[in-house]
C-alpha positions in Angstrom: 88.6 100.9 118.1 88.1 96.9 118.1 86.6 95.1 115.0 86.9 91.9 114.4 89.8 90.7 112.5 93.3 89.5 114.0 95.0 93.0 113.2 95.9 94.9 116.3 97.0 98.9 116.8 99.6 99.1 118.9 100.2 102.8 120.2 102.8 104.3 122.2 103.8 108.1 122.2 108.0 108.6 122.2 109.8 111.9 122.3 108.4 114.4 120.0 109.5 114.9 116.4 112.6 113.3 115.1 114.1 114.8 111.7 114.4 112.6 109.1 116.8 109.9 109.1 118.0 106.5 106.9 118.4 103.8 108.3 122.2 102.8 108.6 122.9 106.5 108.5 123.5 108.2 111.3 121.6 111.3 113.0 122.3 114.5 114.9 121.8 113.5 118.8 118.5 113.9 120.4 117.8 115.5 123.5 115.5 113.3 125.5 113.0 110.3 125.6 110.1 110.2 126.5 107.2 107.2 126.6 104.5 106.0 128.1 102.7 102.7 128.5 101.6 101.1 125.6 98.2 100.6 124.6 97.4 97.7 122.2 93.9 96.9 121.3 92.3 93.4 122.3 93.0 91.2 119.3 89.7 89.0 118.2 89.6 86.2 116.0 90.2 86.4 112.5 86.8 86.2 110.1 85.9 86.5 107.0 83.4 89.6 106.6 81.4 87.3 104.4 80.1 85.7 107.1 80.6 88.0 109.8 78.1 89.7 110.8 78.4 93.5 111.8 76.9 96.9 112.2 78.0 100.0 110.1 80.8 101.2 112.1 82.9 103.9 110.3 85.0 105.6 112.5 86.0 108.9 111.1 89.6 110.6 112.3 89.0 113.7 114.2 89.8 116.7 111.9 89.0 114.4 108.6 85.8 115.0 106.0 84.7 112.3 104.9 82.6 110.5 102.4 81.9 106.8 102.9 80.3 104.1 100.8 80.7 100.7 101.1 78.2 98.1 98.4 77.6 94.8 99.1 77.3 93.4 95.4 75.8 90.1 96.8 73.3 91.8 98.4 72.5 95.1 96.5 72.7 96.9 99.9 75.2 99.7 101.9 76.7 98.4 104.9 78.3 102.0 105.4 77.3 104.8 103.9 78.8 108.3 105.5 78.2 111.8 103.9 77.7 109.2 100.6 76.6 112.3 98.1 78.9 114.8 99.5 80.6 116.5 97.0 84.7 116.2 97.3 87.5 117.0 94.7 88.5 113.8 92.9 91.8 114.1 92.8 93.4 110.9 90.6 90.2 108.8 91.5 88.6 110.8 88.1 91.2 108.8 85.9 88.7 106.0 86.1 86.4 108.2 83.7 89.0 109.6 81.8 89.5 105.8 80.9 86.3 104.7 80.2 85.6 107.7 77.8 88.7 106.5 75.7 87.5 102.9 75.9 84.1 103.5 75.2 82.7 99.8 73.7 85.6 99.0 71.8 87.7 98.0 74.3 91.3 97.7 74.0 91.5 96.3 71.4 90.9 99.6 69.5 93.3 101.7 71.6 97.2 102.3 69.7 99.9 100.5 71.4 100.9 104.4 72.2 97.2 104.9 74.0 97.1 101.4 75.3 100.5 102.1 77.4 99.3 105.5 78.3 96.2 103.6 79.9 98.2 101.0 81.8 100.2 103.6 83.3 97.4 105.9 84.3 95.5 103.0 85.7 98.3 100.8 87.5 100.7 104.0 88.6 98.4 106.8 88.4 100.4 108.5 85.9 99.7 112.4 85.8 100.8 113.1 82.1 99.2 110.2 80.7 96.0 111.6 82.0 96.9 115.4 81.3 97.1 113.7 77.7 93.8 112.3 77.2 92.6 115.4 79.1 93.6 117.9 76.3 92.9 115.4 73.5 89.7 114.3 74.4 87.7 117.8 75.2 88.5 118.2 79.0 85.4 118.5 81.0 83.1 117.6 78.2 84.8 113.9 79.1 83.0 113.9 82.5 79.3 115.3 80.6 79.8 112.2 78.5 80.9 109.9 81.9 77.7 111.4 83.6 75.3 110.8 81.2 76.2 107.7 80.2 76.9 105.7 83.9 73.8 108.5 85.9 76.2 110.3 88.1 74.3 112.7 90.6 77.0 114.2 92.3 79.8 114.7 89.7 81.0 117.6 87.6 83.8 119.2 85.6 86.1 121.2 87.3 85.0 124.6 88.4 85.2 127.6 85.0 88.0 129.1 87.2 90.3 125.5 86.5 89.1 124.0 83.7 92.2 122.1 82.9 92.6 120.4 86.5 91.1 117.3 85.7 92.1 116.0 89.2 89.4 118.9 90.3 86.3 117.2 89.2 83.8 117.0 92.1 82.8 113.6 92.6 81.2 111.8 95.7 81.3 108.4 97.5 77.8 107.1 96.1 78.9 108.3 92.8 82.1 106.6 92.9 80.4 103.0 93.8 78.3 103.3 90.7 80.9 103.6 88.4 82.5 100.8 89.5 79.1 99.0 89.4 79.1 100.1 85.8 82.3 98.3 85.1 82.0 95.4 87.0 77.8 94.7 85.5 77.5 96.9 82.6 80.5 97.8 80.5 81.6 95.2 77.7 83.4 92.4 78.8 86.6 93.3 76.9 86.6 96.9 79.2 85.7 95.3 82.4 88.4 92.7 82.0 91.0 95.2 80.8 90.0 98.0 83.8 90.2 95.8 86.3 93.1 93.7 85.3 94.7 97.1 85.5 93.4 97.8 88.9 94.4 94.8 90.7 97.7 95.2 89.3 98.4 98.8 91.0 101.8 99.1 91.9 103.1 100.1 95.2 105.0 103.3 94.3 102.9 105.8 91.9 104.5 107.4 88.8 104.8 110.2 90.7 106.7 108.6 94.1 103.4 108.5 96.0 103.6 105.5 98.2 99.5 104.5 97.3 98.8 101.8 98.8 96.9 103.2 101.9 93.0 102.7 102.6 91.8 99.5 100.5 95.2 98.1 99.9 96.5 97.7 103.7 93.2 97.1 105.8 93.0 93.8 103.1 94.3 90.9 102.2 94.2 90.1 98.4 92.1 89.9 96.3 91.4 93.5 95.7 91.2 96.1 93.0 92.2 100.0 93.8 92.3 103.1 92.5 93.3 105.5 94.7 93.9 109.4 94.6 95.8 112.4 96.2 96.2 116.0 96.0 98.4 118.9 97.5 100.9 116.4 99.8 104.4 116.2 99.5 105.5 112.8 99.6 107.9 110.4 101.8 108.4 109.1 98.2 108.5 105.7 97.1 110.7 107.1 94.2 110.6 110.9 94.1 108.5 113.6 95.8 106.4 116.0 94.1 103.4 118.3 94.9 100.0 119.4 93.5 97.9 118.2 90.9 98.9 117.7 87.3 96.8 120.0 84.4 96.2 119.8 80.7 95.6 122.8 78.9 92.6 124.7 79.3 90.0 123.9 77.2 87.4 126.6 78.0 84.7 127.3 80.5 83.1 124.9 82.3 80.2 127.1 83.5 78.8 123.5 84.6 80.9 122.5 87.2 80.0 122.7 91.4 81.0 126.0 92.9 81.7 124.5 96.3 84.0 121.9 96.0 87.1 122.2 98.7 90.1 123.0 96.3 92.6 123.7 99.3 92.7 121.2 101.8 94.6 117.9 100.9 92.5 115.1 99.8 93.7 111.2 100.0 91.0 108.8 98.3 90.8 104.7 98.5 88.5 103.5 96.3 88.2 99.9 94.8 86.6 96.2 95.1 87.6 93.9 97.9 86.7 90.2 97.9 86.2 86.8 96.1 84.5 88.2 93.0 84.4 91.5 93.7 82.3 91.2 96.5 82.4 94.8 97.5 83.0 98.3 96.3 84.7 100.4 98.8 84.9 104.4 98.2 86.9 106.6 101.3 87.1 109.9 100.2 88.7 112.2 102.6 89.7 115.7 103.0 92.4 116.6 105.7 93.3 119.8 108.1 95.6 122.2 105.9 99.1 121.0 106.9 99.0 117.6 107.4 101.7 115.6 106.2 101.2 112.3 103.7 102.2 109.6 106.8 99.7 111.3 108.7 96.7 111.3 106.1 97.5 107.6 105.0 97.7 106.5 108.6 94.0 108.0 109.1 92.6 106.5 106.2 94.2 102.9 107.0 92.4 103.6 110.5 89.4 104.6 108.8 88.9 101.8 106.2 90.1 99.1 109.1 87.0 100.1 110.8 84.3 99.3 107.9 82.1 96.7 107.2 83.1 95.1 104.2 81.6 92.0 103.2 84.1 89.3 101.7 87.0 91.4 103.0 89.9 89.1 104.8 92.0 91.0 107.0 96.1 90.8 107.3 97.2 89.2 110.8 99.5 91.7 112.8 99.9 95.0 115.0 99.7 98.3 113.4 102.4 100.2 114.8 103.6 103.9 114.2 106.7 105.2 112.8 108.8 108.3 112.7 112.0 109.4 110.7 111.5 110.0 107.2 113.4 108.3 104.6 113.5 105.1 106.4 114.3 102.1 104.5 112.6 98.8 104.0 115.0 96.6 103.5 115.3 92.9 101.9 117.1 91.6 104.8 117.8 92.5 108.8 120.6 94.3 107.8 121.7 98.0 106.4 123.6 96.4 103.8 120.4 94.5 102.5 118.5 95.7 99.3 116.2 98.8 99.9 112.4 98.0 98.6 111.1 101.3 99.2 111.2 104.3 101.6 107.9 104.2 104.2 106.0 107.9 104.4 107.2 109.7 107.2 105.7 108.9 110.4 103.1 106.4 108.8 101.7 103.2 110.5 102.9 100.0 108.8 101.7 96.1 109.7 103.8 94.5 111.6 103.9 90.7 111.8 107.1 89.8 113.7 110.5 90.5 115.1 113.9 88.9 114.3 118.1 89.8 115.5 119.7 91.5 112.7 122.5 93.9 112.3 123.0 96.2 114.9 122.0 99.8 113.5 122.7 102.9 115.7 121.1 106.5 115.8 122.1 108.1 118.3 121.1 107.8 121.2 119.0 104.6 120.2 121.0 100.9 119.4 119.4 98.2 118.6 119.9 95.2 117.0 115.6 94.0 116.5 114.3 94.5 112.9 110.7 94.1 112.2 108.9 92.5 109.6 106.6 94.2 107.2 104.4 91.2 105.8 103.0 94.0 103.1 106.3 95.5 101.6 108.1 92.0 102.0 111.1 93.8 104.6 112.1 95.1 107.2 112.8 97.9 108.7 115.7 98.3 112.2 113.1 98.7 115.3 115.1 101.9 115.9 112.1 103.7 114.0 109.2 102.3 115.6 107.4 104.2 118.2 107.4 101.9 121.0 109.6 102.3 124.4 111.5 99.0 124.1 114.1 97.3 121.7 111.6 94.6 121.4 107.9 95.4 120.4 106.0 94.1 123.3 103.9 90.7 122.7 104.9 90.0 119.4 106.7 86.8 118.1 109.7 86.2 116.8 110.1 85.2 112.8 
């Protein structure tokens, strides 16, 4: 895959699967290594997709259902629309509606400091209880008849009668998804829209539940941009902690409404938001993933996938994508083990790297190396130990 933008993928395949690992700690020996020759893509200059011009181009990870949408708000017009009315399971993305139902045209202004908290965490860490609450307290699927009648959703629905209180099971769609964000961004009060999307550009790296979610939207651009993203039956590399499934409120009855054939099984991983100087565009990835795949794995494909849209406005980061392995692995504040962790990276994800510098030397055995890379999005490093290329140095890129 080539676009044009000044990110490259760098890929090289090393010795099968490592078990986890810290970095500074040290692991059991491994038996053998193994590469090959590595394969970057051809770097092109770096433009802004507001003046680029480009073809729809989604490229879609083998194994992956998707549904793609991608509104130009300058122009009124797709640039990518794939499987755009194709029914998937929500997952967190439905905490957007369960918002603007407790909003409504008041604002927040009317919201209790209690509510008004709960909103700000469900928004900016995707906090399950928070929306579990307003789930039971608010009628359950009747919030979604309300959020479809009022906004003219075609594709969304309550959670099947079987899981009624699985709000995270709504069926929603790509082409549904850019219209509610159309209906904040041009239609909603002013006091909502500000509130909403002040909440949304400040999503924080690690979700309340240790979900590392800034994949898709988040990684492919640079600043300024607005994301709600979602996720369902992963475990997590954990920014914090690791948990599984969905969260639920109590049942609130039958919800003989709902679409039957919404996928309930396979893991879902959503990036949905606006990217650009005033919100140029709306960007909704919703994906469903081969039973089994880990959380690195998924959020790498997504990255891939949203890196190859055309999305007008977008600026993309400067660097090489490069894989990881190891779990557990550190980001640290400095080149050293000693330095401040940040966060832990998903195991085996991609991360952005934008250069290479000497730090401390970190052994695991039987790699030692004293290069540490630098990732421009997390603000640290991590020891080059964990980065799947065959050399101590990444090949072509500079030094910090």
């Amino acid at each position: 895959m080539t676009s044009p933008h000044t990110s490259t993928f760098l890929t090289v395949h090393r010795r099968p699967a490592r078990r986890a690992a810290r970095v500074g700690l040290f692991c059991t020996a491994l038996a053998a290594l193994l590469s090959t020759a590595v394969l970057p893509a051809a770097a092109a200059p770096h433009r802004d997709h507001a003046t680029a011009s480009r073809t729809a181009s989604a490229v879609i990870p083998a194994g992956v259902t998707a549904g793609v949408a991608v509104f130009d708000r300058q122009t009124r017009s797709f640039t990518e629309q794939v499987n755009p009315s194709l029914p998937l399971r929500s997952a967190s993305v439905v905490k957007l509606l369960i918002a603007l139902d407790v909003l409504g045209d008041s604002g927040p202004g009317a919201l209790t400091a209690q509510d008004r908290a709960l909103v700000d965490a469900m928004l900016r860490g995707s906090d399950d209880a928070a929306a579990s609450h307003f789930w039971a307290a608010n009628g359950g699927g009747a919030i979604i008849d309300r959020m479809v009648t009022r906004i003219g959703l075609t594709d969304t629905a309550r959670p099947p009668a079987t899981h009624p209180g699985y709000w995270g099971y709504t069926a929603l769609s790509a082409r549904d998804t850019v219209k509610i964000y159309n209906h904040v961004l041009d239609t909603a009060p002013t006091a909502v829209r500000d509130y909403v999307m002040g909440n949304l550009r400040a999503s924080t790296r690690c979700a309340a539940d240790g979900y590392d979610q800034h994949f898709g939207i988040p990684g492919a651009f640079e600043r300024p941009w607005a994301v709600k993203q979602g996720w369902s039956r992963f475990t997590s590399g954990g920014c914090t902690a690791t948990t599984t499934g969905t969260a639920t409120a109590t049942a609130t009855g039958a919800d003989s409404s709902a679409a039957a054939d919404v996928d309930l099984d396979r893991p879902a991983l959503h990036s949905t938001g606006v990217v650009g100087s005033g919100d140029r565009s709306v960007v909704a990835v919703l994906t469903l993933h081969p039973s089994g795949t880990s959380y690195g794995k998924a959020y790498s494909d997504v990255g891939r996938l949203t890196r190859s849209l055309n999305v007008p406005g977008a600026t993309r980061p400067a660097g090489t994508w490069i894989g990881t392995w190891g779990s557990g692995v550190n980001v640290r504040a400095g080149a050293t083990t000693e330095s401040r962790a940040l966060t832990a990276l998903p195991a085996g994800v991609e991360v952005l790297v934008s250069c290479q510098t000497r730090g401390q030397q970190v052994s695991v055995p039987p790699y030692t190396n004293d290069w540490w890379a630098y990732l421009p999005q997390y603000g640290g490093y991590i020891t080059n130990i964990y980065l799947n290329v065959p050399e101590n140095q990444v090949p072509g890129l500079r030094l910090c």
